[in-house]
MARTIVEX-388954 format. One record per atom (N, C-alpha, C): x, y, z. Coordinates in steps of 0.05 Angstrom, whole numbers, padded with zeros to 5 digits, always signed. Layout:
<nodes>
XYZ;...
</nodes>
This chain:
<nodes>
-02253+04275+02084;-02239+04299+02076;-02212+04292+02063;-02215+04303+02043;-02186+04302+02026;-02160+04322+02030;-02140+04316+02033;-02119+04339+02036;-02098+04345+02002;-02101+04360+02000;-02083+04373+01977;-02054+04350+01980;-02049+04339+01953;-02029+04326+01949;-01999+04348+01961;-01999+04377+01955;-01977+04384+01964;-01974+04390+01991;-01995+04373+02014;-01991+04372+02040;-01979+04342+02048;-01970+04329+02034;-01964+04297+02040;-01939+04300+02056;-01919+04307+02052;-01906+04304+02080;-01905+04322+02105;-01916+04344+02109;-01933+04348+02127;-01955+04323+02149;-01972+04314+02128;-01996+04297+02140;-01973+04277+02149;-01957+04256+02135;-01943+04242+02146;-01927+04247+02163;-01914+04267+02166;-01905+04273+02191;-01921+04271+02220;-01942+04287+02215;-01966+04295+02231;-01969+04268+02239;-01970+04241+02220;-01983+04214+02242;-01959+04198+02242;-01936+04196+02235;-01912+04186+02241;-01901+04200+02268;-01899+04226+02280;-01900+04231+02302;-01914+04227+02319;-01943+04238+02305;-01959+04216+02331;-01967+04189+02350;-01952+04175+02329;-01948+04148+02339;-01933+04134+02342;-01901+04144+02332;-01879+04150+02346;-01885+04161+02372;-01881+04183+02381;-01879+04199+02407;-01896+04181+02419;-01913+04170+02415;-01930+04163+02437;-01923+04134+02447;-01913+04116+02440;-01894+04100+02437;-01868+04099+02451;-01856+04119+02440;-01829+04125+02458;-01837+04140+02493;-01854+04149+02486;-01861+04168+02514;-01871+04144+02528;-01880+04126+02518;-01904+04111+02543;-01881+04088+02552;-01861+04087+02535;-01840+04061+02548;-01819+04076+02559;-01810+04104+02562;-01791+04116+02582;-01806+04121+02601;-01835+04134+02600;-01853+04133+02626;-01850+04118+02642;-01854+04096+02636;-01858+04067+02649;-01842+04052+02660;-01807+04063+02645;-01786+04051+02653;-01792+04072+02672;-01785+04105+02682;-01793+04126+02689;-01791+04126+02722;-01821+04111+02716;-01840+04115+02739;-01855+04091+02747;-01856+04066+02735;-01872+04041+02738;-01900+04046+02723;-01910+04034+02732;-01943+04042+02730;-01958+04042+02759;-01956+04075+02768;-01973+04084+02783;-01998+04092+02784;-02019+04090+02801;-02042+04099+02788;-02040+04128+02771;-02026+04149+02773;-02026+04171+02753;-02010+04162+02730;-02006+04135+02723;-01984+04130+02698;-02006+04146+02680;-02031+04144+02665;-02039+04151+02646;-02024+04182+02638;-02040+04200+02663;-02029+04229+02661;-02015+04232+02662;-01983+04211+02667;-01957+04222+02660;-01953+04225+02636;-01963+04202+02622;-01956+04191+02604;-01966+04204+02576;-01989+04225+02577;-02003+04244+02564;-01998+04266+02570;-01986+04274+02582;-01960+04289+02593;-01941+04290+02582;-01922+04280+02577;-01906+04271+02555;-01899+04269+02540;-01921+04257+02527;-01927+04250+02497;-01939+04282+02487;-01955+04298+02496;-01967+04326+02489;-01937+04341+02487;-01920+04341+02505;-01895+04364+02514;-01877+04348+02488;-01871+04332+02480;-01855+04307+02462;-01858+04323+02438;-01889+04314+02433;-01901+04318+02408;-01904+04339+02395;-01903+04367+02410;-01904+04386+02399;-01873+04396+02392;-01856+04385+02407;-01820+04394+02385;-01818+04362+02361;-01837+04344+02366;-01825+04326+02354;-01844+04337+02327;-01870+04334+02315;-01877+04347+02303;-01864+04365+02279;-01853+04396+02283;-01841+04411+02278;-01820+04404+02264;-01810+04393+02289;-01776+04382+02283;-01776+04365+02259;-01795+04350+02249;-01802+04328+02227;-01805+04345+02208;-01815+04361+02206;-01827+04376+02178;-01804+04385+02183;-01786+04399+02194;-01763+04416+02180;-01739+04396+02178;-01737+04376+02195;-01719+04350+02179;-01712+04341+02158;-01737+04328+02160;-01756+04313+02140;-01735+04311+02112;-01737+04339+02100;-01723+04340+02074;-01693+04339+02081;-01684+04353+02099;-01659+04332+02098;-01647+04308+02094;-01666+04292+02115;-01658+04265+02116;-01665+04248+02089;-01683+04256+02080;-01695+04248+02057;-01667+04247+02032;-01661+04280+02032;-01639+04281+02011;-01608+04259+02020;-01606+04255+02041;-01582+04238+02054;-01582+04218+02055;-01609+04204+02051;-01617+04179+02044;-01620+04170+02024;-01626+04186+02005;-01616+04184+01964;-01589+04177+01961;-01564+04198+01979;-01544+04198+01968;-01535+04169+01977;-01539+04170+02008;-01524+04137+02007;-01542+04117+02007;-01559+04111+01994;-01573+04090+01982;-01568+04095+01953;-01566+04113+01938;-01568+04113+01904;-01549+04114+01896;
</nodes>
């Protein structure tokens, strides 16, 4: 399945958070809590509650940071 070129930073957001958050969640977990037998379900726990402001928060960033990163790089 193909996505419409004017969804590209959307989709990248969509898997740059996903693998971000999940990443950051599973190494504060862990610092957290150790690894208990429930580490998984904390840890997807987490990363679900994370991911849905981190997500969002990217797409409405996104073009910010983008424009602030032209000015002091160009």
């Amino acid at each position: 399945m193909k996505v419409p070129r004017k969804y590209f930073a959307v989709v990248f957001a969509f898997f740059l958070t996903l693998v971000m958050v999940l990443i950051v969640t599973g190494v504060t977990t862990a610092l957290n809590v150790g690894f208990p037998p429930e580490f998984m379900s904390r840890w997807l726990r987490a990363w679900l509650i994370a991911w849905i402001i981190a997500f969002p928060a990217a797409v409405v960033v996104a073009p910010w940071a983008r424009r602030l990163a032209e000015r002091l790089t160009g």
